[in-house]
BATI-819966 format. One record per atom (N, C-alpha, C): residue in one letter; x, z, y. Coordinates in steps of 0.02 Angstrom, whole numbers, plus 50000, padded with zeros to 5 digits. Layout:
<sites>
AXZY
...
</sites>
This chain:
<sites>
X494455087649814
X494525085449882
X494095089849928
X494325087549987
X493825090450022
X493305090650072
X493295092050120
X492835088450169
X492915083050242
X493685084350233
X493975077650265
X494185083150324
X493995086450338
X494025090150387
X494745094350421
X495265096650366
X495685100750371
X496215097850317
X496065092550281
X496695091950241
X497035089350259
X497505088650224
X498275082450250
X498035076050223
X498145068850253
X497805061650245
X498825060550242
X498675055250187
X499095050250180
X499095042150185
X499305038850203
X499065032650189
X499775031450181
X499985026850118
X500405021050099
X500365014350099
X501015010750130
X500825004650174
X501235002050107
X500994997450074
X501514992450032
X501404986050035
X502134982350039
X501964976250034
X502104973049988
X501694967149956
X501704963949890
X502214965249866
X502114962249803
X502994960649765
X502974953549756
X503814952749757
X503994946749750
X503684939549730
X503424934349751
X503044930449737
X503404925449734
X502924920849684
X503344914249674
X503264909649740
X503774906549751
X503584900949807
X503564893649781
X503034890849802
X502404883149797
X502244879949835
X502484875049846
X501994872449878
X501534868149853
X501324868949794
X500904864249751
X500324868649733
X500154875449761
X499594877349756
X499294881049801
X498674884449858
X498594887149905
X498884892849882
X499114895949967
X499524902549952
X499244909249955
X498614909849946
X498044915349922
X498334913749835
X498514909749790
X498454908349739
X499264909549730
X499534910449755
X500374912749721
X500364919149672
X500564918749628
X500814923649576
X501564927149594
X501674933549563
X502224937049573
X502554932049501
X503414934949534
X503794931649492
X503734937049429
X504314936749402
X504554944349343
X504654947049379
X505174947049431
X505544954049466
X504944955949484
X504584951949531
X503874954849565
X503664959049522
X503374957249486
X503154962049421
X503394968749379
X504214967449396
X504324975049369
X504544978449438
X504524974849504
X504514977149540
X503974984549568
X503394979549544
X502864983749552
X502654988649523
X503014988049466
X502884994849410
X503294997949423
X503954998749473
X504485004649482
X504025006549545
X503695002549594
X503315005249624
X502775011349617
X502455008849554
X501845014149529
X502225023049508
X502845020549467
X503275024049455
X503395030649500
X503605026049555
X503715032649609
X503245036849647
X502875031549651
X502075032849679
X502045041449621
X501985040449562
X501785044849528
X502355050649519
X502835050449526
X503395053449543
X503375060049596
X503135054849647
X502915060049720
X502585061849718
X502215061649678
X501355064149678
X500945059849741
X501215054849751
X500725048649794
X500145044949771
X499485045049722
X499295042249692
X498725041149728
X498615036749734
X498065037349786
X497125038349765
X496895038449792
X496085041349769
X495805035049804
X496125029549853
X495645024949850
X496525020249873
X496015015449859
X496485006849858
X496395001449895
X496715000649935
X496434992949998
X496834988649984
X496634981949951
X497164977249922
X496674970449961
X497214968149976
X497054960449989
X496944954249939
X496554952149935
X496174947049881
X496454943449857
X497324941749879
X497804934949864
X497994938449792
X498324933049744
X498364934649686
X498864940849659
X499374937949722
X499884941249740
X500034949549745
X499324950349799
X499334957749810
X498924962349754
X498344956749717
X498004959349654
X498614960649600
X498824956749576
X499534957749532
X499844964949543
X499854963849611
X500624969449642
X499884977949609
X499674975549639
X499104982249601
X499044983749549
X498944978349514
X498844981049429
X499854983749408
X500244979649431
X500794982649419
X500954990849429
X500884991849504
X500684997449515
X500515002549480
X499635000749451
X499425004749418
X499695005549344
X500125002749332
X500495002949242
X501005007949265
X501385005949308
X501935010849315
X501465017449339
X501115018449390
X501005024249388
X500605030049315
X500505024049276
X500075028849214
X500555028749153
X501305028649172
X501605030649118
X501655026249069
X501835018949083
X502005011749047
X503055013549071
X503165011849005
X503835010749013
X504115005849065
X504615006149077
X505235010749076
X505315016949113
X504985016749172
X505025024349207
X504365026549224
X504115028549167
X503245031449153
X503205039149212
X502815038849233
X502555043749266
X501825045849243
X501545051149271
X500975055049251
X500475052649263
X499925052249214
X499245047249236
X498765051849283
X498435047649350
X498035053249371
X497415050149362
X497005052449411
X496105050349398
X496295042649432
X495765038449409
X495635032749445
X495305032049492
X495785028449540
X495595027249601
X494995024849621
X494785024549672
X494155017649736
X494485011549719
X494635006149690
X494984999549747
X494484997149751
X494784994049829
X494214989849862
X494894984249871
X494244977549844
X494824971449865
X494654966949930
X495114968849970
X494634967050036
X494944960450073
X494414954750073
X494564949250096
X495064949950184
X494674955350214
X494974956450273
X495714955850275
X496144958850234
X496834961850218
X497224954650217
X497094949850197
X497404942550189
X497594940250248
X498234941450261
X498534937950325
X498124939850384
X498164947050378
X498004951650429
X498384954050496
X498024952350559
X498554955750601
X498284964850573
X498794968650620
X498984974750606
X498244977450633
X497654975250686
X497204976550714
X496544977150640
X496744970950626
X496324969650554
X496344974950499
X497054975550481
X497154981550449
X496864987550463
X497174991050521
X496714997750539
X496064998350524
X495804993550561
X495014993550553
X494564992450461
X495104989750400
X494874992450335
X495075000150335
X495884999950339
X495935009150340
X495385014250382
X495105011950425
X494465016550467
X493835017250419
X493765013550380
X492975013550350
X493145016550283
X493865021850276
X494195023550213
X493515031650245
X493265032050156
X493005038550131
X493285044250178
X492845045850214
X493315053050243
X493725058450200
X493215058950135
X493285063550084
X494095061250067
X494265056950064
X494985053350046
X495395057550050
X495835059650012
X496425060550056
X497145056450025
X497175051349966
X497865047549981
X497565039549972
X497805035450033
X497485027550023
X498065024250022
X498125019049979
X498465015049971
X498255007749979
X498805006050066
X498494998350061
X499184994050037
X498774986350014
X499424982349993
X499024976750013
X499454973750073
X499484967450097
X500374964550093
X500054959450174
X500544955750188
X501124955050245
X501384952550255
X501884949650327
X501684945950345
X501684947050410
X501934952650461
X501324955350462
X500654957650433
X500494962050470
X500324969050444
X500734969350372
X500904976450350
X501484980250394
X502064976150394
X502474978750442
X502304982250514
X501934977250557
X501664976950609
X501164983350602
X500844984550566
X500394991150557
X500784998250574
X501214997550538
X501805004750522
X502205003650596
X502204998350610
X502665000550693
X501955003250722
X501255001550718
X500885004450752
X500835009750763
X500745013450696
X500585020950678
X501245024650683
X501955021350683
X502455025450713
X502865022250740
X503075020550816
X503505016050851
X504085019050833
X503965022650844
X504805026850857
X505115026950784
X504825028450701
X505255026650657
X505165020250612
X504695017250649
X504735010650603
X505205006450579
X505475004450526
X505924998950508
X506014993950580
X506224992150625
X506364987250671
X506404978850598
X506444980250570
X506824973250520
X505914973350488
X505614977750493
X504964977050429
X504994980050375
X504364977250323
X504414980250259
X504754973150229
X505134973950184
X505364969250117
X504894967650059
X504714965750013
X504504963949950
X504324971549933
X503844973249929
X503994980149879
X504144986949895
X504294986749974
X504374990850029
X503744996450023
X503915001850023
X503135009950029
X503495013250103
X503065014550142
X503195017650182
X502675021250184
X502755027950182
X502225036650176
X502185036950253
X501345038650260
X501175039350345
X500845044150318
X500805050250368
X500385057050361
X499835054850445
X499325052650440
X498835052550478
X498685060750510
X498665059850568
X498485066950592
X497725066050624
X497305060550616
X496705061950622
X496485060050572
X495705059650559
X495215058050518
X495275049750527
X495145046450436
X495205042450427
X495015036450500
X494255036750516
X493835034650553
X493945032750628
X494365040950626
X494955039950711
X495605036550707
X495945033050669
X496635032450654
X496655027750705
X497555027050741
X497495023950803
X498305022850812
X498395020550842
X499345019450873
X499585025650896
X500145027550858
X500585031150852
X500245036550816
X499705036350769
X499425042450750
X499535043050672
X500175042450662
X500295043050583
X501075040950560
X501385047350587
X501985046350593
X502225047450503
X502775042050514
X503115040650456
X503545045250400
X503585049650353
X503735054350313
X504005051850246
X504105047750236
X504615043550191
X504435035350176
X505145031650143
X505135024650127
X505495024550071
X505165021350024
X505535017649963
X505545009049965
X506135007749917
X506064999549890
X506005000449835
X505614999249792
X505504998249736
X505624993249693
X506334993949655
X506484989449621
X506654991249545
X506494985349479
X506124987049399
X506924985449377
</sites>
């Protein structure tokens, strides 16, 4: 890496995978279903595919978005069915902030991201993962949102620290489905 200074910054916006719905237990405490689950590993999949892997991790503390991570990380290290290439292990940080976050909340974990960084991967929630990505790009954001499982690739054109509305226009979207 390097000095934060001149490289290309990525940040990937994902949102959980599929979760069970309860009302018999708080919803910080929902589990992904199966699909959720191999959802998340076609996720890691592609992640590693593109060469998207990120060097640090912003996950929200619900069980949900912890799950959707470790899924993640199987598919991206080359766990069947569509194994991809293992890279170094990441930063994650599991950040209480991220839990039913407006999009304001969000930014402000992505700001205190390592300058040295250059690919972060956050995984929250709705609406205010969606709501983030219309921030950082009005003009190509999904109008409908992210779905279950939804990656949308933002190339930040400033330093982590400066990131701001409209400053990380959008360069690809997957759905990730197992």
């Amino acid at each position: 890496m390097t000095d934060g200074r001149n490289q290309q910054r990525t940040l990937v916006l994902l949102r959980h995978a599929k979760a069970e719905q309860s009302q018999e237990m708080p919803d910080e405490e929902r589990p992904l279903t199966a699909r959720g689950h191999a959802d998340a590993a076609a996720a890691g999949a592609w992640l590693a595919r593109h060469a998207l892997l990120p060097d640090v991790v912003l996950c929200s503390t619900a069980k949900r978005t912890r799950q959707t991570w470790h899924g993640v990380a199987l598919g991206a290290t080359g766990s069947p069915p569509e194994g991809g290439p293992a890279g170094s292990a990441p930063a994650v940080r599991y950040e209480p902030a991220a839990y039913d976050a407006h999009p304001d909340a969000l930014l402000e974990v992505v700001r205190t991201v390592d300058p040295k960084a250059a690919y972060v991967l956050l995984i929250a929630h709705n609406p205010g993962i969606s709501l983030l990505s219309a921030l950082l790009d009005p003009e190509r954001a999904d109008p409908d949102g992210l779905r279950t499982t939804d990656l949308v690739v933002h190339r930040p054109t400033t330093r982590w620290a400066e990131l701001g509305p409209g400053g990380a226009p959008i360069t690809g979207r997957h759905t990730a489905r197992g």
